[in-house]
C-alpha positions as CSV (number, residue, x, y, z in Angstrom):
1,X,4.5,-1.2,-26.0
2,X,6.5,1.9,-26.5
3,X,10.0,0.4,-28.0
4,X,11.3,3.7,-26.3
5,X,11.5,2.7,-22.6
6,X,13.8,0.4,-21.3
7,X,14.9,1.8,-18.3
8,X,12.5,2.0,-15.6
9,X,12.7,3.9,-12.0
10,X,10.1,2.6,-9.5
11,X,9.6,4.8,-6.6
12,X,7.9,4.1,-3.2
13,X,9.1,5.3,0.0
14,X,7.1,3.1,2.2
15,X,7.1,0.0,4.6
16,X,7.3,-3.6,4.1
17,X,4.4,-4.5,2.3
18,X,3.8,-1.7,0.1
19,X,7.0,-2.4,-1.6
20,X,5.7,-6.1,-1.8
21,X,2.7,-5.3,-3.0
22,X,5.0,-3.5,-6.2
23,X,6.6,-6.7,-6.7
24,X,3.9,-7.7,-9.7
25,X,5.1,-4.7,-11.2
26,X,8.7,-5.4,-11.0
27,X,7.8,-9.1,-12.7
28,X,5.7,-8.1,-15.5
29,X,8.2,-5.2,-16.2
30,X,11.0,-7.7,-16.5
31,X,9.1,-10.2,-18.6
32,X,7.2,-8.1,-20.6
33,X,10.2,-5.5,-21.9
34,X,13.0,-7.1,-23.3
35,X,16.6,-5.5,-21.8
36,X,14.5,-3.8,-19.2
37,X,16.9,-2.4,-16.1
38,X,14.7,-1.4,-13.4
39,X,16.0,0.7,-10.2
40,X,13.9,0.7,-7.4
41,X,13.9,4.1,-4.5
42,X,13.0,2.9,-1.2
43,X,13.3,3.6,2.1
44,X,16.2,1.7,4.4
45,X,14.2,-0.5,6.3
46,X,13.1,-2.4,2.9
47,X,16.2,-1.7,1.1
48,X,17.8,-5.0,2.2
49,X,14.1,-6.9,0.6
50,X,15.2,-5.2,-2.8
51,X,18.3,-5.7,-3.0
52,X,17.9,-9.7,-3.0
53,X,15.6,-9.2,-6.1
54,X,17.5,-10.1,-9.3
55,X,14.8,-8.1,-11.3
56,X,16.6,-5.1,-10.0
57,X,20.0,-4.0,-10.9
58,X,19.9,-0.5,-8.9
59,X,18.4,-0.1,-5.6
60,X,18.7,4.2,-4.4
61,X,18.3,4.2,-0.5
62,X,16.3,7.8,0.4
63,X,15.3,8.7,3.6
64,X,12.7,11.6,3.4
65,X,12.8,12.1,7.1
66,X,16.4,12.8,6.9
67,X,16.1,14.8,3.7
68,X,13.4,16.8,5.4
69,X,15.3,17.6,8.7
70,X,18.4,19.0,6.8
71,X,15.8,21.2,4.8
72,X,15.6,22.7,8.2
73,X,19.0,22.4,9.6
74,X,20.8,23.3,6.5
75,X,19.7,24.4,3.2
76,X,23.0,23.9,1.6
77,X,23.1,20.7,2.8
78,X,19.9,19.6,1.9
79,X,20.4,20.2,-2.0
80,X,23.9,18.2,-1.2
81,X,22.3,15.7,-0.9
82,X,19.7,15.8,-3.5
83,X,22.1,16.5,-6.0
84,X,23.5,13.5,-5.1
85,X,21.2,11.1,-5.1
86,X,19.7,12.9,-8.4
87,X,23.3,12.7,-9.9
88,X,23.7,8.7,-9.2
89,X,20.1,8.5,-10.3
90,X,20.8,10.7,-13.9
91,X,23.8,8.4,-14.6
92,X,21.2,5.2,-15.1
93,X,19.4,6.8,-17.7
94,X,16.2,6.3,-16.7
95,X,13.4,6.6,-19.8
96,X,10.4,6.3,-17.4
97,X,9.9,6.4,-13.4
98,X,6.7,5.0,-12.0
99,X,6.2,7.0,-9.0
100,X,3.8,5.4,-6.5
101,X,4.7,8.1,-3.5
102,X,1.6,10.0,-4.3
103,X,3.3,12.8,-3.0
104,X,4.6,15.9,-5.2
105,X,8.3,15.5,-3.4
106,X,10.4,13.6,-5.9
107,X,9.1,16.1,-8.8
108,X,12.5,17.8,-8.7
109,X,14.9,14.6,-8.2
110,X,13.4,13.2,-11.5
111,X,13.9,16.7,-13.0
112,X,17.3,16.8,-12.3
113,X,17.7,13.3,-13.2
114,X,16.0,13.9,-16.6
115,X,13.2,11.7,-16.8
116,X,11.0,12.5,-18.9
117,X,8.2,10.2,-19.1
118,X,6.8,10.2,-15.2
119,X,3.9,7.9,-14.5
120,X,1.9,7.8,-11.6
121,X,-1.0,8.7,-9.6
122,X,-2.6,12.2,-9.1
123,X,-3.8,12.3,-5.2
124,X,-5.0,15.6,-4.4
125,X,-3.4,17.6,-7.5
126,X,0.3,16.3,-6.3
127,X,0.8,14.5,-9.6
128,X,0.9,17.9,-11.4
129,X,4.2,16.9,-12.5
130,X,3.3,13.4,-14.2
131,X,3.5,13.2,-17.4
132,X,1.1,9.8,-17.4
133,X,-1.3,9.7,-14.4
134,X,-4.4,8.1,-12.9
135,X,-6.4,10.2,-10.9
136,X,-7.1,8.5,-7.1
137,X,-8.6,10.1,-3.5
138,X,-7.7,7.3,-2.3
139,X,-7.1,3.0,-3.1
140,X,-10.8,1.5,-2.8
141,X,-12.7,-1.0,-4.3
142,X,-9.7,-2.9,-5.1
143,X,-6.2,-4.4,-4.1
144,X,-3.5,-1.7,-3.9
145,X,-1.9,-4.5,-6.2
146,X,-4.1,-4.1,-8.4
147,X,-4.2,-0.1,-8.6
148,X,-0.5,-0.6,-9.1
149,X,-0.8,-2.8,-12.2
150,X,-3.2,-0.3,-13.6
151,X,-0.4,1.7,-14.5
152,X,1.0,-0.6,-16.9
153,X,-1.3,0.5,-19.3
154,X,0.8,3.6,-20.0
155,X,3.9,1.6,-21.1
156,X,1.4,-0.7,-23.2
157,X,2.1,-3.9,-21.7
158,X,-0.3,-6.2,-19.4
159,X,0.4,-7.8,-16.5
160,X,2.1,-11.0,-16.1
161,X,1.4,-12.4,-12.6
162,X,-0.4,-10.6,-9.3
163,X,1.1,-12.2,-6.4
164,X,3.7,-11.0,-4.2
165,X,7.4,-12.1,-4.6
166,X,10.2,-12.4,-2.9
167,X,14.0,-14.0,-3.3
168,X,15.2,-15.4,0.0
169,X,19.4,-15.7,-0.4
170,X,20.5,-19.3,0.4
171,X,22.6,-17.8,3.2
172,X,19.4,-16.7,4.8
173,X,17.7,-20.2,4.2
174,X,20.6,-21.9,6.3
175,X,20.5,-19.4,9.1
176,X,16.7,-19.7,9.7
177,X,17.3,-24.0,9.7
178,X,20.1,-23.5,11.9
179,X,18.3,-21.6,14.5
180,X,15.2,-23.9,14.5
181,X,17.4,-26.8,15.0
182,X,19.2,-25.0,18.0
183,X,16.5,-24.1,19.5
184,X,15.1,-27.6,19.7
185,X,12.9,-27.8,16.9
186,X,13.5,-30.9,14.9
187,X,13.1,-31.3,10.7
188,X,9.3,-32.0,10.1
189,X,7.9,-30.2,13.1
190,X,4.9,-28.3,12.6
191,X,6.0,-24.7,13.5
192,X,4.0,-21.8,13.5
193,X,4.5,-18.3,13.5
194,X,2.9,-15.8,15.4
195,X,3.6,-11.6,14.8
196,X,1.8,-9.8,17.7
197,X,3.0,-6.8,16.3
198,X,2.8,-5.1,13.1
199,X,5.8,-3.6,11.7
200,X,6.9,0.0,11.7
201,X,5.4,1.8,8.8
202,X,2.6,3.6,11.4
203,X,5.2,4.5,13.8
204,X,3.9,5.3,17.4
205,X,-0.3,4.9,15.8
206,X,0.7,1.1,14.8
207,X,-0.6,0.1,18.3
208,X,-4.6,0.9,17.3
209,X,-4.1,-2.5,14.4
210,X,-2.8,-4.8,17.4
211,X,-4.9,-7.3,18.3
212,X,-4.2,-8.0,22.3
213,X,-0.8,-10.0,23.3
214,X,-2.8,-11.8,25.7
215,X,-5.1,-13.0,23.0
216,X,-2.3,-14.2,20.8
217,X,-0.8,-16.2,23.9
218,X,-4.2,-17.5,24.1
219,X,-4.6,-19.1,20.5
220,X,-0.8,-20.1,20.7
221,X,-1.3,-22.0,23.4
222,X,-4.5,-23.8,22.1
223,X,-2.6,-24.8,19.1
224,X,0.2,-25.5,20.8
225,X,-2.1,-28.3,22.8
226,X,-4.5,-29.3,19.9
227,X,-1.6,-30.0,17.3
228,X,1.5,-30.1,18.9
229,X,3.4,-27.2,17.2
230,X,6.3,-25.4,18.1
231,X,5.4,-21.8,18.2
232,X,7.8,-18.8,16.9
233,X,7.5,-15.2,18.0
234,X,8.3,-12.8,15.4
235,X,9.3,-9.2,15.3
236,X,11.8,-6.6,14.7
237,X,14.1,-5.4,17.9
238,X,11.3,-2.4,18.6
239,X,8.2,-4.5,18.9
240,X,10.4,-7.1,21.4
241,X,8.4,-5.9,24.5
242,X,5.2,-6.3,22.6
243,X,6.5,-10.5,21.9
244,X,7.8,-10.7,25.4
245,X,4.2,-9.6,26.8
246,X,3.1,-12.2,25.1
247,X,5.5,-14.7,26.1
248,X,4.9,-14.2,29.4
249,X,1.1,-14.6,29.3
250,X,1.3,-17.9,27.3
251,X,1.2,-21.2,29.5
252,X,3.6,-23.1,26.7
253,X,7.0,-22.5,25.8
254,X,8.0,-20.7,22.6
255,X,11.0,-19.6,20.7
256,X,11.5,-16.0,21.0
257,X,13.0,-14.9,17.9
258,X,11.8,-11.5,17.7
259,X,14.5,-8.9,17.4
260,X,16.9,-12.2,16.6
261,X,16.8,-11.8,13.0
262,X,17.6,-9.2,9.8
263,X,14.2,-8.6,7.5
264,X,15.7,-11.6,5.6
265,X,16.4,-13.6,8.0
266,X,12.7,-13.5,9.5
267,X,11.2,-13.9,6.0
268,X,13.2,-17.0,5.8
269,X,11.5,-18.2,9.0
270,X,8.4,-18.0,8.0
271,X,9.0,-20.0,4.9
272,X,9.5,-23.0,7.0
273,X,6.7,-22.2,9.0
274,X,3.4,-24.0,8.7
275,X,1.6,-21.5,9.3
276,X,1.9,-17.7,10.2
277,X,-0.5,-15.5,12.7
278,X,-0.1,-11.6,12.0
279,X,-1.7,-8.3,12.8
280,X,-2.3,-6.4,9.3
281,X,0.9,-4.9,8.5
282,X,4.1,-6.1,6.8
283,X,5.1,-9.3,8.8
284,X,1.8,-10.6,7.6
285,X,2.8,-9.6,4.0
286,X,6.5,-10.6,4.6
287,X,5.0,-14.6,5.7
288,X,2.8,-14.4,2.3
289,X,6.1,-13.6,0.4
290,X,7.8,-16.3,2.0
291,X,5.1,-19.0,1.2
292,X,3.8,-19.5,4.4
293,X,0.4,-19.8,5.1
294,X,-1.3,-16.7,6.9
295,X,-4.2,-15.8,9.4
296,X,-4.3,-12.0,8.6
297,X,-6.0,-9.7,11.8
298,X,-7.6,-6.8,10.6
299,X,-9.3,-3.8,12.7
300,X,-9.6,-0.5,11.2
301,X,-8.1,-1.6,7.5
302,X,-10.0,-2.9,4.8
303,X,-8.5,-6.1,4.2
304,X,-10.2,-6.3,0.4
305,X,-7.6,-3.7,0.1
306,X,-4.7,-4.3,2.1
307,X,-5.0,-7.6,2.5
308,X,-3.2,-11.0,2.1
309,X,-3.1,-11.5,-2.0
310,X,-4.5,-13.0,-3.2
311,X,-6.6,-13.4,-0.3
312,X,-8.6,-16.9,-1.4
313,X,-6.9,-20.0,-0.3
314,X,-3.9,-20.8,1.9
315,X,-4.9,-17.1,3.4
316,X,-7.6,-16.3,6.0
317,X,-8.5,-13.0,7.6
318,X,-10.4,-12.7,10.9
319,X,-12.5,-9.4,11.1
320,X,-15.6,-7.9,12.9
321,X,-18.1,-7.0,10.7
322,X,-19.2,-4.1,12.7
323,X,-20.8,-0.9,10.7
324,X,-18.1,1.6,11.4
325,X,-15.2,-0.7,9.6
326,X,-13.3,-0.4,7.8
327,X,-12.7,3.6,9.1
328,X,-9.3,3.8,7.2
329,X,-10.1,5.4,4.4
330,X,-8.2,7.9,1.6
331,X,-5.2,7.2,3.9
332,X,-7.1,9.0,6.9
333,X,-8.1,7.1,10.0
334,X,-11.6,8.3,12.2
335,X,-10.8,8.9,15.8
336,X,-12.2,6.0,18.0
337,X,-11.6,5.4,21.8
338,X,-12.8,2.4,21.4
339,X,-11.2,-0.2,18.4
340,X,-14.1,-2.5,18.1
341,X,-13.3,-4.2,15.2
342,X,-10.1,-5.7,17.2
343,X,-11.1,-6.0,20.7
344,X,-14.5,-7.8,19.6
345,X,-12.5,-10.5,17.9
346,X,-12.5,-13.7,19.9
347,X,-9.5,-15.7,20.3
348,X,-12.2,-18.2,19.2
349,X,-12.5,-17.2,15.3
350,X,-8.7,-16.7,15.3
351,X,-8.4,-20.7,16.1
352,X,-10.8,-21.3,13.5
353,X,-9.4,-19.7,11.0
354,X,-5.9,-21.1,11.9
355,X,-6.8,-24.8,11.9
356,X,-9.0,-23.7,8.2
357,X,-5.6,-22.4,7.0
358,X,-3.8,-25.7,8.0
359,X,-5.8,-27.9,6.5
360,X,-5.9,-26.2,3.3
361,X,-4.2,-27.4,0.6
């Protein structure tokens, strides 16, 4: 290990389970380097995730959107702000930064914030500025997990676990009983979750992973009538039309919790859940997290990739093993009018793979 680096600047501006999918990282960093201070850049929507994690003492909340629309507005402004950030970031002290943005955009921050060993991966030539780098077009053939622990090698350690983590704050943990128990659901119930949506890290495209609301109603219902389960819909306030669609085509009451909760507060309801039904995307990430177990959706994703991890288990994923899947590849996605590999899936094999999931141990 190289006795040199001690503290450690993590980078990746993306969604929900991206920044899961670095926890590994964050673990074997922390067991593996004695007096290891890890700070974490994220985005603000997981900022609240990283901030529970004991394994990191600095959390730097950076919006690229914003950054990029005062680059526009205002020049001055813009280096303001990076001067800023790059300021607060400089006073850490940071000896390394893994940057897993696979962009070339934070080159100057960690020049400013005098880092000199930068590790990473070089997509498309953007990791010109790494000191340490893996050359990628793209994660295939393996977990994004595991690309991530790859770069562990450069700091000479191994790693110490690959599963996703998360810490829930007791606080959390009380709220999400609480609002079971007020909404009827009694200690011991059999509750399961069901995400029709797929958080927001696609934006407006996160629609072509969605498996149909009415097919989710239908499955929810089944259960609801083979087992006896309370079902919980899950979401964030955006995706509430896309829960109450599915409300209204279900035959069977459910607790509508979607756009009810913080991040936290959702993660802590799938922890009590016996089960969780998700789209790919992070909610389905989030319930792994938690400790739930998971019936994962996928369409155009390769779930071998982006899936639940590890995937064997308390985890199923339902898919259509059609030719033209998985089309998202090298982060690119083919155009398709048509989304086989979602519509094709039966509310049939997502029952199946729900009732495999419960009775696993």
């Amino acid at each position: 290990m190289q006795k040199n680096i001690k503290n450690i600047l993590i980078i990746n501006p993306f969604g929900i389970g991206d920044v899961l999918f670095t926890t590994p990282l964050i673990e074997s960093l922390s067991a593996r380097i004695e007096g290891c201070r890890i700070g974490f850049l994220c985005n603000r929507r997981t900022e609240t995730l990283l901030r529970a994690n004991p394994k990191i003492k600095w959390v730097f909340a950076y919006e690229k959107d914003e950054l990029r629309a005062l680059w526009k507005g205002s020049k001055a402004e813009y280096f303001k702000r990076l001067f800023s950030l790059a300021r607060d970031v400089r006073e850490k002290k940071f000896d390394a930064v893994i940057d897993l943005s696979l962009t070339r955009e934070y080159w100057l921050l960690c020049l400013l914030a005098g880092i000199k060993e930068r590790i990473g991966f070089n997509y498309k030539g953007r990791g010109a500025y790494l000191t340490r780098k893996i050359g990628i077009s793209g994660y295939v053939g393996k977990h994004v997990i595991e690309h991530y622990l790859e770069l562990l090698r450069f700091i000479g350690i191994e790693p110490v676990q690959k599963n996703i983590s998360l810490y829930l704050p007791p606080e959390d943990k009380r709220w999400a009983v609480d609002f079971l128990r007020t909404n009827g659901i009694k200690e011991g119930e059999l509750v399961i979750g069901i995400a029709p949506a797929g958080g927001a890290s696609w934006g407006k495209e996160a629609v072509i992973k969605h498996w149909q609301s009415g097919d989710f109603a239908v499955v929810a219902d089944r259960l609801t009538e083979s087992t006896g389960t309370k079902i919980v819909l899950l979401g964030s306030g955006a995706e509430a039309g896309i829960c109450e669609k599915t409300l209204k085509a279900m035959k069977n009451p459910a607790v509508m919790a979607c756009g009810k909760t913080t991040l936290l507060q959702s993660a802590a309801l799938m922890s009590l859940c016996g089960l969780v039904i998700a789209n790919d995307g992070g909610p389905l990430h989030l319930a792994v997290a938690a400790g739930a177990k998971t019936v994962g959706i996928f369409g155009p994703v390769d779930e071998k990739v982006y899936g639940q991890y590890p995937p064997a288990g308390r985890h199923k994923t339902v898919k259509e093993d059609i030719e033209c899947r998985p089309c998202y590849r090298d982060f690119r996605m083919k155009e398709c009018a048509e989304r086989k590999c979602l519509s094709w899936i039966s509310p049939e094999a997502v029952f199946k793979a729900a009732t495999e999931a419960l009775a696993a141990k």
